[in-house]
C-alpha positions in Angstrom: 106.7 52.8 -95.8 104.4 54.5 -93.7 102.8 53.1 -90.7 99.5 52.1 -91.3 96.4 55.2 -90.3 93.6 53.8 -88.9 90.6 52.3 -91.3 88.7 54.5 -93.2 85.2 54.8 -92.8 82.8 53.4 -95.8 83.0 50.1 -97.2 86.1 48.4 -98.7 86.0 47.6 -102.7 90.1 46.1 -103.1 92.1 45.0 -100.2 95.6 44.5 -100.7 95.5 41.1 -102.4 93.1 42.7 -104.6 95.1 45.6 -105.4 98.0 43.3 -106.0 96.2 41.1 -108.0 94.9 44.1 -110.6 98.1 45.5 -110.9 99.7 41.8 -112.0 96.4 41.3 -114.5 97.3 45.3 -116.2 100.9 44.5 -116.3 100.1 40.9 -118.6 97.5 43.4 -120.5 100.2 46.1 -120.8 102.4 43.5 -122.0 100.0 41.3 -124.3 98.4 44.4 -126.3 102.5 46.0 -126.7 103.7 43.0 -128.3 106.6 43.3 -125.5 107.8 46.4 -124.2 110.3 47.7 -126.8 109.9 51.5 -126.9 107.4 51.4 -123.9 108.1 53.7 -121.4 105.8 54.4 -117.5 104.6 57.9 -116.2 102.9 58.1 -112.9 100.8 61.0 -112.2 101.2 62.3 -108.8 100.3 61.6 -106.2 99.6 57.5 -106.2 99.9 57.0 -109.5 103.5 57.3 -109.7 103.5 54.7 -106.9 101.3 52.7 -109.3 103.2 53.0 -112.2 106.5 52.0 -110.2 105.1 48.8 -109.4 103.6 48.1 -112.8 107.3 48.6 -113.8 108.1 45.5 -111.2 105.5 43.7 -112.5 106.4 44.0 -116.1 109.8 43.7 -115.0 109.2 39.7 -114.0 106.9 39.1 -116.9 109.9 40.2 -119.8 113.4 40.4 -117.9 112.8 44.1 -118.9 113.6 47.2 -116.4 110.9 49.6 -118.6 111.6 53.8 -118.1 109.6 54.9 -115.4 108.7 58.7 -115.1 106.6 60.5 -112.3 104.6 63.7 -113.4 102.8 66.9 -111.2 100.0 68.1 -113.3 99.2 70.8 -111.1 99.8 73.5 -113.1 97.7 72.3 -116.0 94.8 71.5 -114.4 91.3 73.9 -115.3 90.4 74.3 -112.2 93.9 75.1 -110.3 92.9 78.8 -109.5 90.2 77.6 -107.1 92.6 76.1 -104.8 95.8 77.6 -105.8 96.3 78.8 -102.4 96.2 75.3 -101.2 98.5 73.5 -103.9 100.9 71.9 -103.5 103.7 71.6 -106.9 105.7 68.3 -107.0 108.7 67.8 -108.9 108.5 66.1 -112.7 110.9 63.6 -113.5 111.0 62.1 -116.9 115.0 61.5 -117.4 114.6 60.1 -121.0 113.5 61.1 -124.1 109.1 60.6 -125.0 109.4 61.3 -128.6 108.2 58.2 -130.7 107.6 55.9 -127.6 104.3 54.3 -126.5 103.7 56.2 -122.8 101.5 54.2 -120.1 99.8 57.1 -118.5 99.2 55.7 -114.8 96.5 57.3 -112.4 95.0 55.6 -109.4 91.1 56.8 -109.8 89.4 57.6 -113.3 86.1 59.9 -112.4 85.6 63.5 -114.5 88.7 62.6 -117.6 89.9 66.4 -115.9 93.0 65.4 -114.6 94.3 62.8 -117.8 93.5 65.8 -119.7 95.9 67.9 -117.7 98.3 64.9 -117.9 98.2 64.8 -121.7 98.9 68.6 -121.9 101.6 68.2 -119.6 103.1 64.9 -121.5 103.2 67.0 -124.5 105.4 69.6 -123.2 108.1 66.9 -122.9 107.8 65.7 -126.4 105.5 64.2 -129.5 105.1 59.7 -128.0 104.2 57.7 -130.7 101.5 56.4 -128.9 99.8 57.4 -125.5 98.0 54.8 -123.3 95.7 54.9 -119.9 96.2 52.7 -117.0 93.8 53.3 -113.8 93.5 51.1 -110.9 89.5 52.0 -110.4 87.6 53.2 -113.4 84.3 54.8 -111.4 82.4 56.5 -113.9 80.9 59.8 -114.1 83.0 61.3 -117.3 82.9 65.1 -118.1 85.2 64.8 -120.9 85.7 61.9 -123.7 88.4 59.7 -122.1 88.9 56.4 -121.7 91.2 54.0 -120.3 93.1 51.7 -122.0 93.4 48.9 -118.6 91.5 49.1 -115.5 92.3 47.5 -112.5 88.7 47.4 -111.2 85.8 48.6 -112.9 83.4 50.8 -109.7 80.1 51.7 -110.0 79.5 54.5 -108.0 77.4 57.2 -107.5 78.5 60.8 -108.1 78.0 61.9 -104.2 80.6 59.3 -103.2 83.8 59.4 -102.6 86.5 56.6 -103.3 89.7 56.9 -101.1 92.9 55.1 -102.4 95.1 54.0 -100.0 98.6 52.9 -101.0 101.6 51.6 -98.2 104.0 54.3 -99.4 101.9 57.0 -98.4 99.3 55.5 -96.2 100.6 52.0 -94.8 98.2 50.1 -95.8 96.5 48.7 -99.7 93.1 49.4 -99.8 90.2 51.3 -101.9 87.0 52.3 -100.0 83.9 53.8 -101.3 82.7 56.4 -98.6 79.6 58.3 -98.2 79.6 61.8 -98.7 79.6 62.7 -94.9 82.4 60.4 -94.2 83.9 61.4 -97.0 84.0 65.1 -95.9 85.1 64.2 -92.2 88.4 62.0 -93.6 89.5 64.9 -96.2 90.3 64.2 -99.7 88.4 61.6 -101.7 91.5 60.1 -103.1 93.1 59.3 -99.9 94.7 62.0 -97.4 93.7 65.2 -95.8 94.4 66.6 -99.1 92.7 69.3 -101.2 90.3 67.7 -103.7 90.9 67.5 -106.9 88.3 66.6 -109.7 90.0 63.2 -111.8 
């Protein structure tokens, strides 16, 4: 765990009770809709929502007495608009050490805005096999699609407009649990709308 950075600027949406309690309310949902979790299996996308999907695993975990396959997943390379910052990218490792074909994948990303990178998740996904079934998990659904996606659970539903920014902020990478909407001035000064002095990228 990292030691918490100092508060963001903008105005906090989920603190870390809030976090916690949206991840517990998915993980019944995940559970509920699933009819259990035989032939479930967990993929993260980096970076956060592997984090995510690890503790959705936990979560799950305590609801069925069931340790559920847990993958994490760089989209990088898949994404439409990697050439505009391939300079700047940065590849993270894959690891999905058990077979997809014929199970029913939770997708898990932190923030849902354009549908860009689940696209680029679903691409990659397939690449590792044919899942019966492929469902979304988000922590913050905030609007603004470009493409026809949808998620299947959302942790917190955010309004927002398309200037702002909303920063994630998860212990094992920041310290601390917390999403924040920023303006687009503070959300220029602090670096990467979802969380970091990371290189944008449009979810």
């Amino acid at each position: 765990m990292r030691v918490p950075q100092s508060a963001p600027p903008g105005r906090i949406v989920l603190d870390a009770a809030g976090v916690g309690r949206a991840l517990a309310r998915v993980a019944h949902e995940v559970v509920e809709r699933n009819k259990g979790t035989a032939d479930l299996g967990i993929i993260g996308i980096r970076s956060r929502g592997d984090h995510l999907a690890l503790r959705l695993q936990h979560e799950i975990r305590k609801l069925e007495g069931e340790n559920v396959p847990f993958g994490a997943m760089d989209i990088t390379l898949y994404r439409d608009d990697i050439t505009r910052g391939a300079d700047h990218a940065v590849i993270k490792s894959t690891e999905i050490p058990w077979e997809v074909d014929g199970k029913t994948i939770l997708l898990v990303d932190d923030v849902l805005f354009t549908g860009r990178t689940i696209r680029a998740a679903l691409d990659a996904l397939m690449d590792f096999g044919r899942p019966r079934a492929i469902q979304l998990a988000v922590l913050v659904d905030r609007g603004h699609r470009e493409l026809p996606i949808r998620a299947d659970y959302v942790g917190k539903n955010l309004p927002t407009q398309h200037s702002e920014k909303v920063q994630v902020r998860l212990r094992e990478d920041d310290g601390i649990d917390e999403v924040a909407i920023m303006p687009p001035t503070a959300a220029s000064a602090a670096g990467d709308a979802r969380g970091g002095a990371r290189p944008a990228r449009r979810a």
